[in-house]
C-alpha positions as CSV (number, residue, x, y, z in Angstrom):
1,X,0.0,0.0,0.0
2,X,1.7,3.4,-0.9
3,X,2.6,6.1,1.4
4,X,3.0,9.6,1.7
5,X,6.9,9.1,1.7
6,X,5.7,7.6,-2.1
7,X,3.7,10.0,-3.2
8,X,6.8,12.7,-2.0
9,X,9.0,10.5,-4.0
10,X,7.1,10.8,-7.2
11,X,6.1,14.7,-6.9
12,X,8.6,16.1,-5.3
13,X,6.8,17.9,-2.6
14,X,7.1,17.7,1.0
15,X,5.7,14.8,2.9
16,X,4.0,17.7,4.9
17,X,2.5,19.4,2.9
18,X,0.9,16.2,0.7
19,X,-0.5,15.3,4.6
20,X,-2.0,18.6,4.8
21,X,-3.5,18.5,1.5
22,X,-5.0,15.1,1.5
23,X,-6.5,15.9,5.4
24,X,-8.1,18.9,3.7
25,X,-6.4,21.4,5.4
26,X,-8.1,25.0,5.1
27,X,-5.5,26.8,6.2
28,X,-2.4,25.9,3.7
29,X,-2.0,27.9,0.4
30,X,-1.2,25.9,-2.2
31,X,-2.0,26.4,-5.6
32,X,-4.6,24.5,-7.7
33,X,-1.8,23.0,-9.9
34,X,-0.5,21.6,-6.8
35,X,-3.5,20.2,-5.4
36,X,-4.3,18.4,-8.7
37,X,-1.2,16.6,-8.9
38,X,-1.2,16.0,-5.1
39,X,-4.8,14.2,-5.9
40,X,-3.9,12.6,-9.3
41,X,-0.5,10.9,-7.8
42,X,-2.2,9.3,-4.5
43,X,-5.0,8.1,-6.7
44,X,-2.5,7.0,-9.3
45,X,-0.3,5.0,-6.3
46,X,-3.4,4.0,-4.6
47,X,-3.1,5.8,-1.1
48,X,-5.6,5.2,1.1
49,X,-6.0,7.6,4.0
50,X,-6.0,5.8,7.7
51,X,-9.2,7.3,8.2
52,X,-10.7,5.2,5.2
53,X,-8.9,2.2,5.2
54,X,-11.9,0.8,7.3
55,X,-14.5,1.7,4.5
56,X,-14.8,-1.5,2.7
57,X,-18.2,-0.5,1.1
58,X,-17.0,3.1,-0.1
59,X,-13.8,1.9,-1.3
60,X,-15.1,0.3,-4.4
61,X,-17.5,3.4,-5.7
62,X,-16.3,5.2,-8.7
63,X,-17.9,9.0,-9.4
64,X,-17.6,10.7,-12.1
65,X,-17.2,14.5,-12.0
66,X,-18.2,17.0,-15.2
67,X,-17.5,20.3,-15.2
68,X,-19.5,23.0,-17.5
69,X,-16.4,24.6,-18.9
70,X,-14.2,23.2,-21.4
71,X,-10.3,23.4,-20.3
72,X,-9.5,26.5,-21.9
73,X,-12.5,28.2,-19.9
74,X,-11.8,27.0,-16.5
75,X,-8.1,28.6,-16.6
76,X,-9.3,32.1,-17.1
77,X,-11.2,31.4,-14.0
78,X,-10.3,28.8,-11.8
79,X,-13.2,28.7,-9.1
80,X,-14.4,25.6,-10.9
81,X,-11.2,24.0,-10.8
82,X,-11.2,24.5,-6.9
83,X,-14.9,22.9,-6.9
84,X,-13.9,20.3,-8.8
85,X,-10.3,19.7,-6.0
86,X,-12.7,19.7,-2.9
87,X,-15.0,17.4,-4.6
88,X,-11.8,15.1,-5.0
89,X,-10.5,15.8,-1.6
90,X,-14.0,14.6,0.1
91,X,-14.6,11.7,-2.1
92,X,-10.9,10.7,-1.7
93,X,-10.7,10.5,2.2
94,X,-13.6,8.6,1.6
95,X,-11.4,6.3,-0.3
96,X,-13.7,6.4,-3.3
97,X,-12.2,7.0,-6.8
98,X,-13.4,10.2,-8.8
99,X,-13.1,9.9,-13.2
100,X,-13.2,13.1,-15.3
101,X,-16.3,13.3,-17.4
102,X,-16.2,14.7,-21.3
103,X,-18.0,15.9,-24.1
104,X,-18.0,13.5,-27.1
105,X,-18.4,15.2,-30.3
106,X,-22.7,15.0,-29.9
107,X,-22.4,17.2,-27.0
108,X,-23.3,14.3,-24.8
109,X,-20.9,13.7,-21.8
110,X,-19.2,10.0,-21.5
111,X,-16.7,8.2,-19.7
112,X,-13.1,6.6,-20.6
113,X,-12.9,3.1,-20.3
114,X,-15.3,1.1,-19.4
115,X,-17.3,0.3,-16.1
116,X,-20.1,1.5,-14.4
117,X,-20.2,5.1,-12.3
118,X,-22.2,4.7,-8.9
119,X,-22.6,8.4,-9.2
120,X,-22.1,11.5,-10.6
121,X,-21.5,15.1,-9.5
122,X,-22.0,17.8,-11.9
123,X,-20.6,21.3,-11.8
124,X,-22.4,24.7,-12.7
125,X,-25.3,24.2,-15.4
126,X,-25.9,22.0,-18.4
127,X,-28.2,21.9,-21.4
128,X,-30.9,19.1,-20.9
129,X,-29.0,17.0,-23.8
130,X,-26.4,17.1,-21.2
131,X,-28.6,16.4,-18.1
132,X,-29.7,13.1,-19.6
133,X,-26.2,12.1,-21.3
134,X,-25.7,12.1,-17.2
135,X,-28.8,9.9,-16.7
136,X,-28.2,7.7,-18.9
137,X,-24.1,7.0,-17.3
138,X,-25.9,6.3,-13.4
139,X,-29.3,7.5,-12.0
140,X,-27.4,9.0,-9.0
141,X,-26.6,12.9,-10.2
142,X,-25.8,15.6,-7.8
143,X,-25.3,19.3,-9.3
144,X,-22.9,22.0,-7.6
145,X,-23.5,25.2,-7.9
146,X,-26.8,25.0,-9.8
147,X,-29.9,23.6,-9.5
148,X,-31.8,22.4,-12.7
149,X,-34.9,20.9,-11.3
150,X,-35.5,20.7,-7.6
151,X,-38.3,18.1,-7.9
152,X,-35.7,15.6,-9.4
153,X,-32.4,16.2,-8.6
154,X,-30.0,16.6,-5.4
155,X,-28.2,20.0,-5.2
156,X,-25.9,21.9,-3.3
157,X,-25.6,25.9,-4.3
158,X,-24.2,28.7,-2.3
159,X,-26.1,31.4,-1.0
160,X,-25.5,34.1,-3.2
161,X,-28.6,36.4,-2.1
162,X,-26.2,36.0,1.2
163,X,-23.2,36.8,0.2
164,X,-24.6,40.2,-2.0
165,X,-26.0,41.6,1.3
166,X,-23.0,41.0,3.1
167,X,-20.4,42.7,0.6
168,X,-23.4,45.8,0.7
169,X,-23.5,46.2,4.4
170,X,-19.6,46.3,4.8
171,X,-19.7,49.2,2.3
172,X,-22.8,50.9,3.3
173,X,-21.4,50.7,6.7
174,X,-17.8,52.3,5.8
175,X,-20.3,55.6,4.7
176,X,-20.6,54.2,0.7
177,X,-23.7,55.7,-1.1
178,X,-22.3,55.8,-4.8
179,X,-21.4,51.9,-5.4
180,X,-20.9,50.2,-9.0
181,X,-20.9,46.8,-10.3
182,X,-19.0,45.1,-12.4
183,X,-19.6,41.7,-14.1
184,X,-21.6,39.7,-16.6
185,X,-25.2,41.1,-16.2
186,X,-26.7,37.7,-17.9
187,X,-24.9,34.4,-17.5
188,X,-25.3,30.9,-17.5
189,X,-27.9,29.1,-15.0
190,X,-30.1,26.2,-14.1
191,X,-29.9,24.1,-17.8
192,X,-27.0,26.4,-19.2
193,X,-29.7,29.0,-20.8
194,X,-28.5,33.3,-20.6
195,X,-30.3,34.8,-17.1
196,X,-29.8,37.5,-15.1
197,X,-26.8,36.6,-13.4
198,X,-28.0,36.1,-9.7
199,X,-25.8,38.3,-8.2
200,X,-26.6,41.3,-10.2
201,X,-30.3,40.4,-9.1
202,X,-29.4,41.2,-5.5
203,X,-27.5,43.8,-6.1
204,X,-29.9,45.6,-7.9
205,X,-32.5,44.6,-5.8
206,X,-30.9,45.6,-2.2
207,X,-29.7,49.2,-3.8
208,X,-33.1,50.2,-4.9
209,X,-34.7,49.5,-1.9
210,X,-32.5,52.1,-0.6
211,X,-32.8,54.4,-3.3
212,X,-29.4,54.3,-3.9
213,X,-29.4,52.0,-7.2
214,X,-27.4,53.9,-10.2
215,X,-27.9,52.2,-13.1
216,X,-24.7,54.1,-15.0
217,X,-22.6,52.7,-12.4
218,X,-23.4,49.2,-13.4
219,X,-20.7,47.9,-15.9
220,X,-21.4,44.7,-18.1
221,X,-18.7,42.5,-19.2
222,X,-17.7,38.7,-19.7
223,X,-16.1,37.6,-16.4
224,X,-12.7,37.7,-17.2
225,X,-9.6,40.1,-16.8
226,X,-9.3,41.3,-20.1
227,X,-13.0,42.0,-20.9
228,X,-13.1,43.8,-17.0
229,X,-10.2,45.7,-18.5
230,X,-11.4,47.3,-21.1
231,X,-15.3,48.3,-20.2
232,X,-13.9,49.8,-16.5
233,X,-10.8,52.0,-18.6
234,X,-13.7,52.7,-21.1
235,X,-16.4,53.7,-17.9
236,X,-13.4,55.5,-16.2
237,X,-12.8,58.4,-19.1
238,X,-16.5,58.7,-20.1
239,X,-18.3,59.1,-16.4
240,X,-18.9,62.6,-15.0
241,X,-18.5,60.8,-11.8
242,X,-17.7,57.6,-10.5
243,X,-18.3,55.6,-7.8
244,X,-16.6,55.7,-4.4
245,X,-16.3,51.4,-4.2
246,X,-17.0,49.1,-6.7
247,X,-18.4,45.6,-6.2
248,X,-16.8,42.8,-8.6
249,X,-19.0,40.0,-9.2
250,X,-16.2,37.1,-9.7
251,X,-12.3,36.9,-9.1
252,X,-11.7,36.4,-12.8
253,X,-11.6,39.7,-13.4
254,X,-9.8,41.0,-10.5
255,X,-6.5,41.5,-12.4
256,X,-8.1,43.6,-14.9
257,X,-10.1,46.0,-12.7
258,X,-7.1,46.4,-11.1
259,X,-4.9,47.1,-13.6
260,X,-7.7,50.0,-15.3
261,X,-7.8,51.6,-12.0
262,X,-3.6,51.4,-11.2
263,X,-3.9,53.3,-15.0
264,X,-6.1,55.7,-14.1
265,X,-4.1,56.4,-10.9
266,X,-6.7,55.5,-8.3
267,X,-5.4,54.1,-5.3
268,X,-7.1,51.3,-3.6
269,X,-8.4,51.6,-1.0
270,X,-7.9,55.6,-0.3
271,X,-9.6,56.4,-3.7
272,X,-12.0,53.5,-4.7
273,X,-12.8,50.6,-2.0
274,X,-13.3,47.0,-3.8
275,X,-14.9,43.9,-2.5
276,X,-14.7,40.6,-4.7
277,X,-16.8,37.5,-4.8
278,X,-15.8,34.0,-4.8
279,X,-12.5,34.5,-2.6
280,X,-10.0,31.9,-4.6
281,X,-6.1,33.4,-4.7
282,X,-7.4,35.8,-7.2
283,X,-8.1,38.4,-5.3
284,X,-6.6,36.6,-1.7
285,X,-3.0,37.4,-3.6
286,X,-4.0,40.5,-5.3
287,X,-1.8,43.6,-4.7
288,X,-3.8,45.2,-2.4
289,X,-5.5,41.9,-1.5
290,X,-9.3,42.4,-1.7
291,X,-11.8,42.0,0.8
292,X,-14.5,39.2,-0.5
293,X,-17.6,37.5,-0.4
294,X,-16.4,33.3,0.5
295,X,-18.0,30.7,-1.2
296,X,-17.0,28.2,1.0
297,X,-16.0,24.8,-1.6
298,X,-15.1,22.8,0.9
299,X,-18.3,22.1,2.9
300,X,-20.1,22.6,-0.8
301,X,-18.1,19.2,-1.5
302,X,-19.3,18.0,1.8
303,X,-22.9,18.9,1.3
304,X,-22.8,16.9,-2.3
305,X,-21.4,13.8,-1.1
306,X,-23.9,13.9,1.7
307,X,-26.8,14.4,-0.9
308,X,-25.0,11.7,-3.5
309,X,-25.5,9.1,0.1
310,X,-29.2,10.1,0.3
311,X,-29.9,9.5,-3.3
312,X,-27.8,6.1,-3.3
313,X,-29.5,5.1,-0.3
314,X,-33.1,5.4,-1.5
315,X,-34.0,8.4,-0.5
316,X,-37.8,9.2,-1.8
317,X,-37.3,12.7,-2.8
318,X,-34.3,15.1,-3.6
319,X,-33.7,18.6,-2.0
320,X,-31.4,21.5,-2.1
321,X,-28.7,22.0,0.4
322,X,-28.0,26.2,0.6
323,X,-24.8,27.2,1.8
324,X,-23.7,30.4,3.3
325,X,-20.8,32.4,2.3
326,X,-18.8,34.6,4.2
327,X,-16.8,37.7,4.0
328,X,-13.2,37.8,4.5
329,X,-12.0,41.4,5.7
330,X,-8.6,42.3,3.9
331,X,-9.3,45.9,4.2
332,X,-9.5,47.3,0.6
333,X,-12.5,49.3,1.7
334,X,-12.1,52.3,3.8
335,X,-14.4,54.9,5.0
336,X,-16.4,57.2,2.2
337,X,-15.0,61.0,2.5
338,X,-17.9,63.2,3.0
């Protein structure tokens, strides 16, 4: 049976830090990269943490796991590559093994090699071709971070309305009254169709309550740096004024707000506060770092396998798991000048 010392041996990281990432350790940074080839090598070897060795009945389950962006896609933002490492990390201290899923050229998602899947965990939204390409590979799904039908599958999605309010309050209580938004205004939910994107909805929604909604202020782009980039330098020459913070919807394009408002020579946070959402390295090794709204992966992953036991138990009817996010205070807001 391999050991840590083997999986040191083959990767060439510490024995410590392999521990630390197999035993789901919040608290160590370690990039994505690292993770994945943490995972892939143990799996590879056939590690089996103490704590599963026990698990005769778990050991022989195989999941698959299928992400709604293609490789090229998940690079330019790398949240779903996180989802897709915690969903490892929980199904492999369970000792069970995890398979990629892809698209074949129909647009219908299959399995290498042959076997059966006892499950299947799909992440973000899919088109309903999609949803029963999964169906048809085991009758056990689970979706993360969506939820296409709740009368007939098992979810787990954080709470976005949540996390919204809590990025609003911090500001509105550091004296912010002119706030903007920045991000896709219409993206990709439930079965993979264009809606408002739900964080926009909340944003929207909380500001006009308050009378303090400016719809000017409100900046539509793809989520990534590059698109951010351009529509905030573009917003930044033609407003009369601009807003004292600015919220940005996802982490993907935390390096190009930045870099339009370093050009522009506003300094965070004395000039414009910013609060991100999502919290991956993105904007946790930003320069400033950025205060953000947490979607906490790991006990999404958690949540999922506890759903993916209902429905291979029997359960008689699915249901929704909601979890919370929190905000992590790196002080990139400060308090509006009057």
């Amino acid at each position: 049976m391999a050991t840590l010392k083997d999986i040191a041996a083959a990767t060439g990281i510490s024995v410590s830090t392999i521990s630390r990432v197999l035993n789901q350790d919040e608290s160590i940074s370690v990039t994505s990269q690292t993770q994945q080839k943490i995972l892939e090598t143990a799996q590879a070897l056939g590690y089996v943490p103490m704590r599963s060795r026990k698990l005769e009945g778990d050991r022989s389950l195989k999941m698959g796991i299928a992400q709604m962006f293609e490789a090229e896609q998940v690079m330019q933002d790398p949240y779903y590559l996180y989802m897709k490492n915690a969903l490892e990390q929980v199904c492999f201290t369970r000792g069970i093994e995890t398979t990629p899923l892809f698209r074949d050229k129909e647009g219908n998602f299959a399995m290498q090699g042959e076997g059966k899947l006892d499950g299947i965990f799909a992440i973000g939204s899919f088109t309903w071709q999609e949803i029963r390409s999964f169906q048809r590979l085991s009758r056990h799904v689970v979706f993360v971070d969506s939820s296409p039908d709740d009368e007939q599958f098992f979810s787990a999605v954080p709470n976005f309305h949540l996390g919204v309010r809590q990025a609003l309050n911090h500001l509105l209580d550091a004296g912010h009254v002119k706030i903007g938004f920045i991000g896709s205004h219409f993206t990709l939910q439930e079965t993979h169709d264009l809606k408002l994107d739900a964080r926009l909805y909340y944003f929207r929604n909380s500001l006009q309550d308050k009378g303090l909604y400016h719809p000017e202020w409100v900046l539509d782009c793809e989520m990534n740096s590059p698109s951010a980039y351009e529509t905030l330098s573009r917003a930044l020459k033609e407003w009369d004024q601009r807003p004292t913070a600015l919220f940005i919807s996802s982490d993907a394009m935390v390096q190009g707000v930045l870099r339009a408002l370093d050009e522009a020579g506003l300094a965070i946070p004395e000039q414009i506060s910013l609060i991100a959402f999502n919290d991956t390295p993105l904007s946790q090794n930003a320069t400033p770092p950025l205060s953000s709204v947490r979607v906490l992966q790991q006990e999404l992953a958690v949540a999922s396998m506890t759903a993916m036991d209902l429905s291979r138990s029997g359960a008689q009817y699915p249901f929704k798991t909601v979890v919370p996010c929190i905000f992590v205070d790196r002080r990139s807001v400060t308090k509006a000048k009057k």
